[in-house]
C-alpha positions, 0 to 999 in steps of 0.5 A: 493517525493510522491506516491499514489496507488488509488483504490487498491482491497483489504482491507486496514485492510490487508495493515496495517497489512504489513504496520505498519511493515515498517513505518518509515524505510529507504527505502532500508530495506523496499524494501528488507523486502516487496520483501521477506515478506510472505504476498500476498499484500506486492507486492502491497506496493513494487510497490508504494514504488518503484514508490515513490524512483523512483520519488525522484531519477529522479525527486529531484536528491535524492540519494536513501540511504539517503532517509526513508519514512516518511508517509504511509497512507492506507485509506478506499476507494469504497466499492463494494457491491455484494449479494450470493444467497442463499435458499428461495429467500434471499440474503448475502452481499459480501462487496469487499473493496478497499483502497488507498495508499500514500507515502511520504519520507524525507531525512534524 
């Protein structure tokens, strides 16, 4: 009962941030806690856990109380590298980071 996000366009320091706060946790407090979270990216980590419930119902026959999530792991992926000009010919570079998501969940 898996689920992976590649390639997600933000940074994964800011998924941690909302990550950490529903490590471990059943999945019925998880989904309720990042559908009303205040963070912009807790939609992101909705998805993919609802993806990963969705996968242990229709394709394990789990029932989804008694599922948690085991693993989230949000890992550095491609990192974008854009330049600003600036006066005098010179440039500053802009990274845009970009990270992946699994989930794994257990049965308790």
């Amino acid at each position: 009962m898996k689920a992976y996000l590649k390639n997600v366009r933000i940074s994964p320091k800011k998924l941690r941030v909302v990550a950490e706060a529903i490590r471990g946790q059943d999945v019925n407090t998880a989904l309720n806690f990042l559908k009303f979270a205040p963070k912009k990216w807790a939609n992101i980590l909705y998805k993919a856990l609802y993806s990963a419930v969705s996968n242990a119902e229709n394709n394990d026959n789990q029932n989804r109380n008694e599922l948690y999530i085991d693993t989230l792991s949000i890992t550095k992926w491609i990192v974008y590298k854009r330049w600003q000009a600036i006066s005098r010919w010179r440039m500053h570079p802009i990274l845009k980071r970009t990270s992946n998501v699994k989930i794994d969940l257990m049965v308790k």
